[in-house]
MMTF fields as JSON, N, C-alpha, C and O atoms, coordinates in Angstrom:
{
  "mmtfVersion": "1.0.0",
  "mmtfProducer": "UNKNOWN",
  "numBonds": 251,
  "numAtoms": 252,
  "numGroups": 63,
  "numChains": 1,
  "numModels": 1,
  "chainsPerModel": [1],
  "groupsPerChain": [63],
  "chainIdList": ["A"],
  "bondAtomList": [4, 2, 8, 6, 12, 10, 16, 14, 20, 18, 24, 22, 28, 26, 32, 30, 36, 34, 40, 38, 44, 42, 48, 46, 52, 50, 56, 54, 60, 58, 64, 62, 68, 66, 72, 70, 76, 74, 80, 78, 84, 82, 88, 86, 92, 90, 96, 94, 100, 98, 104, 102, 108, 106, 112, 110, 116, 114, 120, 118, 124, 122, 128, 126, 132, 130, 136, 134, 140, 138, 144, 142, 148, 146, 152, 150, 156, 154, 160, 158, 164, 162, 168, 166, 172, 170, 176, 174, 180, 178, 184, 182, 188, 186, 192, 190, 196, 194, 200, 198, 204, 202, 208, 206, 212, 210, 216, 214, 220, 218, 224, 222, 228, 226, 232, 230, 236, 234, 240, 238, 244, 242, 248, 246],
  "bondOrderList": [1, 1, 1, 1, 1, 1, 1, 1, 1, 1, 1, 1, 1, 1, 1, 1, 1, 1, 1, 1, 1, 1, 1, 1, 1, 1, 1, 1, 1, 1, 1, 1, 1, 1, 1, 1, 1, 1, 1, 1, 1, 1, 1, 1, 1, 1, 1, 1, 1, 1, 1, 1, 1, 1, 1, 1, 1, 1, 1, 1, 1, 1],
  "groupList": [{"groupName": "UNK", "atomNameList": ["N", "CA", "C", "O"], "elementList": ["N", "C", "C", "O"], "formalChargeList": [0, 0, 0, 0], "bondAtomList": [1, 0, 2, 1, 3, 2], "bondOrderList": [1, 1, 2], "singleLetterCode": "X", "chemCompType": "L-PEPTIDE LINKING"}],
  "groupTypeList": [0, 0, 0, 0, 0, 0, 0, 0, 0, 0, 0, 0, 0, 0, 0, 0, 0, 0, 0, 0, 0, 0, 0, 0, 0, 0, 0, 0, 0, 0, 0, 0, 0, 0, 0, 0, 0, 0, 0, 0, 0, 0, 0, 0, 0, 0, 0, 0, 0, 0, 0, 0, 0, 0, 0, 0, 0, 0, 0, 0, 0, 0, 0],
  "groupIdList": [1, 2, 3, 4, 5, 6, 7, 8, 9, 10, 11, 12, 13, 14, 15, 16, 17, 18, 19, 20, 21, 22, 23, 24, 25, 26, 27, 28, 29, 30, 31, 32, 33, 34, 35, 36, 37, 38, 39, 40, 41, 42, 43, 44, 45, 46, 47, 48, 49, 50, 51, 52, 53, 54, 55, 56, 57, 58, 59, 60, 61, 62, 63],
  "secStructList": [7, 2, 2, 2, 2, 2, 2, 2, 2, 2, 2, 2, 2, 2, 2, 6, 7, 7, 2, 2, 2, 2, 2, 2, 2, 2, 2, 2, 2, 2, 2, 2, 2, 2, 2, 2, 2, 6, 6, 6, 6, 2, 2, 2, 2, 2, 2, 2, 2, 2, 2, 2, 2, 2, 2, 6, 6, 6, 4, 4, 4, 7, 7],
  "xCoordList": [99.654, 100.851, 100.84, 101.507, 99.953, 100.359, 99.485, 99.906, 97.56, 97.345, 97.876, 97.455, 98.701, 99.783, 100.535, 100.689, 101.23, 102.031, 101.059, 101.382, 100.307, 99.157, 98.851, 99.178, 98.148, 97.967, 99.131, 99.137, 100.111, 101.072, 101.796, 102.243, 101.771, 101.679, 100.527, 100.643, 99.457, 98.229, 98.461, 98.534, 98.524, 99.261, 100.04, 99.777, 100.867, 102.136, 101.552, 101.938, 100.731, 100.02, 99.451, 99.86, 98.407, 97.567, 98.298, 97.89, 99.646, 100.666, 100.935, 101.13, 101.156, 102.263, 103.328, 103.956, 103.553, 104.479, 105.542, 104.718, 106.316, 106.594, 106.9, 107.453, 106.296, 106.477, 107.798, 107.733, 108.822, 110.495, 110.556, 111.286, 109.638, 109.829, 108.729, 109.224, 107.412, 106.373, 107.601, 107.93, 108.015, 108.671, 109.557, 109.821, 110.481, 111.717, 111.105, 111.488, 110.105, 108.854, 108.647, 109.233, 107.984, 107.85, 109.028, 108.954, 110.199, 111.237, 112.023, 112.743, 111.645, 112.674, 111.352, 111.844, 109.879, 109.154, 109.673, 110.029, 109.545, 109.77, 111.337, 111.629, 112.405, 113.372, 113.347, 114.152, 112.419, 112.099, 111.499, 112.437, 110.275, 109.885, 110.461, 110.247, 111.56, 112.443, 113.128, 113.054, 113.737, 114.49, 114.478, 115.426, 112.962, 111.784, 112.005, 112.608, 111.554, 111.217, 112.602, 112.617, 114.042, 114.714, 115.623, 116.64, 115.163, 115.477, 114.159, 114.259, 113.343, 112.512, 112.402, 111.403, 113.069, 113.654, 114.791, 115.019, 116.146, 117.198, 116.531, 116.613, 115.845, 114.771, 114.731, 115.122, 114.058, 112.931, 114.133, 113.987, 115.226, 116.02, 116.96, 117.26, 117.379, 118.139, 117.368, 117.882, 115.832, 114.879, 115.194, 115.824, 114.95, 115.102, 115.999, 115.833, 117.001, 118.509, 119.066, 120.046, 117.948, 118.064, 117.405, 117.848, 116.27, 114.787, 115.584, 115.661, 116.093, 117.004, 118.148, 118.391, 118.747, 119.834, 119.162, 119.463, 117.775, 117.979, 117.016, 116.38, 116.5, 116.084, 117.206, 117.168, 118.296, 118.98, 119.66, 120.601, 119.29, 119.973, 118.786, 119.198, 117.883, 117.003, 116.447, 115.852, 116.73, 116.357, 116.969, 116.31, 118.305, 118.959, 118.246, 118.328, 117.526, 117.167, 115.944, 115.641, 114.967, 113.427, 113.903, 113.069, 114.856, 115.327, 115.436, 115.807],
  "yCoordList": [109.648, 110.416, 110.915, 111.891, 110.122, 110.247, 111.689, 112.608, 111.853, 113.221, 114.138, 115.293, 113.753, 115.019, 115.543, 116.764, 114.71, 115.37, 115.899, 117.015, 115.475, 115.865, 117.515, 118.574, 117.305, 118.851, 119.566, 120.374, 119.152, 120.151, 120.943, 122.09, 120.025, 120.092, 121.012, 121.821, 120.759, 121.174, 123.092, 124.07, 122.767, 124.324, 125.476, 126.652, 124.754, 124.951, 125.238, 126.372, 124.84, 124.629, 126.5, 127.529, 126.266, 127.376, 128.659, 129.751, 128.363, 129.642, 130.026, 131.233, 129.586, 130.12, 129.155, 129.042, 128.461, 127.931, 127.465, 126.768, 127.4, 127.294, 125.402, 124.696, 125.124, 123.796, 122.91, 122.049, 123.584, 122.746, 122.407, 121.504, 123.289, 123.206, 122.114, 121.204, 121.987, 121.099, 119.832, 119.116, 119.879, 117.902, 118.076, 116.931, 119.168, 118.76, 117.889, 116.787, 118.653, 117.987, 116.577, 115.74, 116.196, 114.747, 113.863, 112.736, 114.492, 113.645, 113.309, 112.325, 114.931, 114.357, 113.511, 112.856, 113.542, 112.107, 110.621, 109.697, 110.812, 109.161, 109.164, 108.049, 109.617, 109.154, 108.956, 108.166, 109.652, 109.063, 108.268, 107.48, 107.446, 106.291, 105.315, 104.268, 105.608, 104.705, 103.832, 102.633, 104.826, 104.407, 103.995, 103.583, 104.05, 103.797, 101.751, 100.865, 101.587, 100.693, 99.902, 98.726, 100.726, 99.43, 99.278, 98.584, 100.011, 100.034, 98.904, 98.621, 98.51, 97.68, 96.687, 96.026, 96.147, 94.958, 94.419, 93.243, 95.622, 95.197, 94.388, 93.164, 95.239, 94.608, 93.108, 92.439, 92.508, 91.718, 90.411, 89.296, 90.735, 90.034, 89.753, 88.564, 90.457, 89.826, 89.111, 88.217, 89.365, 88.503, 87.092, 86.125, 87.078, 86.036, 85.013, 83.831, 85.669, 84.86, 84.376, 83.658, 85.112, 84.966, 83.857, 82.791, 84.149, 82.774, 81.251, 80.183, 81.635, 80.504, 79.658, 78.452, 80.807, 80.308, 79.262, 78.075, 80.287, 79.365, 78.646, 78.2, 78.249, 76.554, 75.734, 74.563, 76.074, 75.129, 74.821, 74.042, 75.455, 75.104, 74.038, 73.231, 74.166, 73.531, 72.207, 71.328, 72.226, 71.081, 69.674, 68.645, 69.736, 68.298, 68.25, 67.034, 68.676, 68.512, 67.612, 66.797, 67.84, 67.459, 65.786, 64.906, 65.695, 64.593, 62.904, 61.798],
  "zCoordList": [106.041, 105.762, 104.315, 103.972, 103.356, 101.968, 101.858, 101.155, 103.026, 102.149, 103.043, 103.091, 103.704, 104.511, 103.726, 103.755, 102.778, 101.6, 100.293, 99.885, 99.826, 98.881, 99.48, 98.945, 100.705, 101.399, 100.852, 99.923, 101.563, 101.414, 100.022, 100.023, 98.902, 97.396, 96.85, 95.93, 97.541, 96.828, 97.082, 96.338, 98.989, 99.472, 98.369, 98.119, 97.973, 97.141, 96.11, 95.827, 95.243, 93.921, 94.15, 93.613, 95.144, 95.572, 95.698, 95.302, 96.406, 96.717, 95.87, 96.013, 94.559, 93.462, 93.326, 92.273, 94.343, 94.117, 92.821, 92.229, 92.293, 90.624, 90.688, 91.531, 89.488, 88.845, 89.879, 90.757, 89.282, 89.823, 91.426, 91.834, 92.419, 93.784, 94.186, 94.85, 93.954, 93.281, 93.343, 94.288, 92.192, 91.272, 92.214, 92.58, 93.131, 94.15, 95.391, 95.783, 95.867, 96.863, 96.458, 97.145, 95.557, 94.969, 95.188, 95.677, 94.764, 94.64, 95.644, 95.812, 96.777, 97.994, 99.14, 100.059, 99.066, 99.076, 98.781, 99.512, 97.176, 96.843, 97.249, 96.816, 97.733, 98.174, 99.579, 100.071, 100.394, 101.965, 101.628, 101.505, 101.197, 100.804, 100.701, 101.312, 99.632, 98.818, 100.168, 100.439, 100.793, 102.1, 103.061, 103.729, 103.396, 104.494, 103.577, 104.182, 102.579, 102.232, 102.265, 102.63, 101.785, 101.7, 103.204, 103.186, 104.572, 105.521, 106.256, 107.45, 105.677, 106.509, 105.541, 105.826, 104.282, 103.586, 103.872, 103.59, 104.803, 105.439, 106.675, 106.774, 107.626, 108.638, 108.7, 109.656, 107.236, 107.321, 107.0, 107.501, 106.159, 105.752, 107.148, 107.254, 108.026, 109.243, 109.993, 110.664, 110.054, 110.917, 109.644, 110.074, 108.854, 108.313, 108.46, 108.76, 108.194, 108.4, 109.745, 109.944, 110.905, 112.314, 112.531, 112.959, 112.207, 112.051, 111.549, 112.156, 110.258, 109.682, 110.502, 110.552, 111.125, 111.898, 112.933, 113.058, 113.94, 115.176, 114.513, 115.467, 113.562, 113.349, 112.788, 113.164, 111.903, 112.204, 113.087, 112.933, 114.431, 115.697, 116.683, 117.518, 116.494, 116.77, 116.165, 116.788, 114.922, 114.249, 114.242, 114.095, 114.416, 115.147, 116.27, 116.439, 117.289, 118.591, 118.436, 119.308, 116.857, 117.074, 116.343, 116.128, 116.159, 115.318, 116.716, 116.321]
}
């Protein structure tokens, strides 16, 4: 995905494209990134707290 966006920059570079549309590209990237990442840290954190839960539901049982 990353030289899907590189291509597409480089495209841009080649076209004429001007500098500011270039760094808008970059930026509206690292903010799908950004979001990608803290949408699969929300993810990882309810598996967690889920994981947590049903062992302490389980753990009086191994006792």
């Amino acid at each position: 995905m990353q030289q899907d966006q590189l291509k597409v920059i480089l495209d841009r570079v080649k076209g004429g494209e001007g500098l500011n549309a270039i760094i808008l590209s970059l930026g509206m990237n690292l903010q799908s990134t950004l979001l990608d990442m803290q949408a699969n840290h929300k993810q990882e954190y309810k598996d967690a707290k889920e994981q947590q839960k049903n062992q302490s539901v389980t753990e009086p049982l191994r006792k």
